[in-house]
Each structure stands twice: as C-alpha cells, then as structure tokens.
C-alpha positions as CSV (number, residue, x, y, z in Angstrom):
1,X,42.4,119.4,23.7
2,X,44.5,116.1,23.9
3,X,46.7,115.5,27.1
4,X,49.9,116.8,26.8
5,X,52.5,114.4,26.1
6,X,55.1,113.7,29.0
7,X,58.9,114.8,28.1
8,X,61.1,112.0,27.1
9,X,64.1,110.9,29.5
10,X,67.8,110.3,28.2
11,X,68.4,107.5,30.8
12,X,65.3,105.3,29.6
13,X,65.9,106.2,25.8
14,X,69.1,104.5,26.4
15,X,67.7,101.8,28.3
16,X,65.8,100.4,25.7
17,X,68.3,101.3,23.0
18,X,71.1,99.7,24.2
19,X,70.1,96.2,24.8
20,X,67.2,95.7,22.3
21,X,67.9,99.2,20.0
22,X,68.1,96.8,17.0
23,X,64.5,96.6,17.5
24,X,63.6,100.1,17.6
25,X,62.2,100.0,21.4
26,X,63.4,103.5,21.5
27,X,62.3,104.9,18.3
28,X,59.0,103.9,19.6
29,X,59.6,105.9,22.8
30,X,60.4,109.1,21.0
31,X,56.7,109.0,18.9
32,X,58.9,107.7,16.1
33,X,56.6,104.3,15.1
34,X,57.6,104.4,11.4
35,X,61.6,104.1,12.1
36,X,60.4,101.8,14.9
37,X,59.0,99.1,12.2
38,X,62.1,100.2,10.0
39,X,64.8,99.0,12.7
40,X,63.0,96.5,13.6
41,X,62.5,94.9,10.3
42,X,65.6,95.5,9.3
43,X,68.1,94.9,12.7
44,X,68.3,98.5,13.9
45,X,69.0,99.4,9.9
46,X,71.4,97.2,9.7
47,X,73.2,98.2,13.3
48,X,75.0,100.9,11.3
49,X,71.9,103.1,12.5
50,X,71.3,101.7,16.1
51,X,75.2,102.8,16.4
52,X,74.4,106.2,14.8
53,X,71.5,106.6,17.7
54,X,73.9,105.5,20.7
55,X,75.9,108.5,19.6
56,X,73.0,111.1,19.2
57,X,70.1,110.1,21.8
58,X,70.7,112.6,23.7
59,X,70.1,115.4,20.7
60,X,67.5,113.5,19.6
61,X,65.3,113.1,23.2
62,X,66.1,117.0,23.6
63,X,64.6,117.3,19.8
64,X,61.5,115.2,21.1
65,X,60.6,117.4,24.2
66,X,61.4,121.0,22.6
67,X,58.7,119.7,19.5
68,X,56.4,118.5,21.9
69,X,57.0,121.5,24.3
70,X,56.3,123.9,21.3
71,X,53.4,122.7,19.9
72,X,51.3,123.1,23.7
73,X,52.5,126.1,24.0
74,X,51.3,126.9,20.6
75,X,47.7,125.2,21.8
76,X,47.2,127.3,24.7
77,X,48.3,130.7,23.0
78,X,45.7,129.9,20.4
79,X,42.9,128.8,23.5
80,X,43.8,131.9,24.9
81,X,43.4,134.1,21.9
82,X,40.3,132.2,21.3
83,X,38.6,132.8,24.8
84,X,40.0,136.5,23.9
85,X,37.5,137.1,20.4
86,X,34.7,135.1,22.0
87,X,35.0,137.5,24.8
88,X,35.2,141.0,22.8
89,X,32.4,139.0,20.7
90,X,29.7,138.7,23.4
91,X,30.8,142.3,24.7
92,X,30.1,143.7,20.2
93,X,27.2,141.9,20.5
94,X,25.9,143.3,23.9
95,X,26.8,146.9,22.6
96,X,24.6,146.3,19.2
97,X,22.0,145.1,21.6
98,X,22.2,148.4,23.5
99,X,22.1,150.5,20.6
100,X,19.2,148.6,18.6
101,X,16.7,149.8,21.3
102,X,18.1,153.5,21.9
103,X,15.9,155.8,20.3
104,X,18.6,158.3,19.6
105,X,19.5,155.3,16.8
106,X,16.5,155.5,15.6
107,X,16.3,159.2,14.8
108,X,19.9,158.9,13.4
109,X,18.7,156.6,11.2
110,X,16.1,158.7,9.9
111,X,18.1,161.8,9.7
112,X,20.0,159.8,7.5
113,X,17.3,158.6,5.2
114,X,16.3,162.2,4.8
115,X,19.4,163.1,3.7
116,X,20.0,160.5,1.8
117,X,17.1,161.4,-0.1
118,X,17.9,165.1,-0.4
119,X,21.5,163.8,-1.8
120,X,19.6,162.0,-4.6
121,X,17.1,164.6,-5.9
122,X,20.4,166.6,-6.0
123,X,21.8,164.2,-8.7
124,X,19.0,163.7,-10.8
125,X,19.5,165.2,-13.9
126,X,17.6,168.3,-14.4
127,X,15.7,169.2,-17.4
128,X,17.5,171.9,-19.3
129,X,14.7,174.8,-20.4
C-alpha cells in the first residue's frame, strides 16, 4: 500500500496562496495539479478565482484531509477484511485436509453411492406385464 498522504495545513495553504496564488502554488498543495496549470496559465483564473480561494481555503484544506482521511481508512478496513478471508481460508482448507484422510468420510461416501444406486433402480421404468 502507498504511504499515506500527510494532512494539509491552513496556515501554509495560505502562505503560498496569498503571495503567489495567481500561480496556483496552493492548488498544487492540495493534490489539485490540473487547477494548478489552470491558475497558472491563466493568472489565478483571472484573480477572480485566486479571490474566490482566499475566501474558502479553509473549507477547501478541511475537504483535502477528510478525502484523504477516508480513503486510508477505507484501505485498512479492506487489509483487514482481507487478512480476515485468508485466515478462515487456510483454517477451510485445514478442515478439508482433516476430513479427506478420516475414514469415517470414506464410508459416508460409500453409503452414499449405495444409496444413490438403490434411488436409481427405483426410477427406472419398469416393464408393465
């Protein structure tokens, strides 16, 4: 599994916003490369949007870490289940193990192939005299 990310401080989002946000220094800091290249290419879109982000860093930081937050806890519920099923697993296929050299399986079986037999000469169609 990949090392978790770090959560994302308010203070240093606004550090790199406020002085070169037109560049996108902070999208890149909140994993956000795509709107990175799109403020920077286009002067924080236009500033209109480096102003809109001045306003809502902090919601958008706490978005970051509750994502990022989410999705390990997420990971290790599925490790967990995993280690869970390969567990049971090992303990199904200790148990077949087991029961492949009882002899008491073997003489089910057999007692079953008798039957089994018996069933079917019971439901061949008889020849009417």
């Amino acid at each position: 599994m990949a090392e978790p990310l770090r959560p994302r401080k308010t203070w240093l989002a606004y550090i790199l916003a406020f002085p070169l946000g037109i560049l996108g220094l902070h999208k890149f800091y909140l994993h956000q490369p795509v709107r990175g290249v799109l403020y920077f290419c286009t002067g924080g879109l236009f500033v209109v949007g480096w102003l809109y982000d001045l306003v809502t860093l902090p919601d958008q930081v706490e978005w970051y870490n509750e994502k990022h937050d989410l999705v390990d806890n997420v990971e290790a519920l599925l490790e967990d289940e995993i280690f869970e099923l390969e567990d049971e697993l090992d303990d199904l296929k200790a148990e077949m193990r087991r029961l492949h050299s009882d002899s008491e399986v073997a003489a089910l079986r057999k007692r079953i192939a008798e039957l089994e037999d018996q069933l079917r000469t019971h439901n061949e169609p008889r020849p009417i005299s």
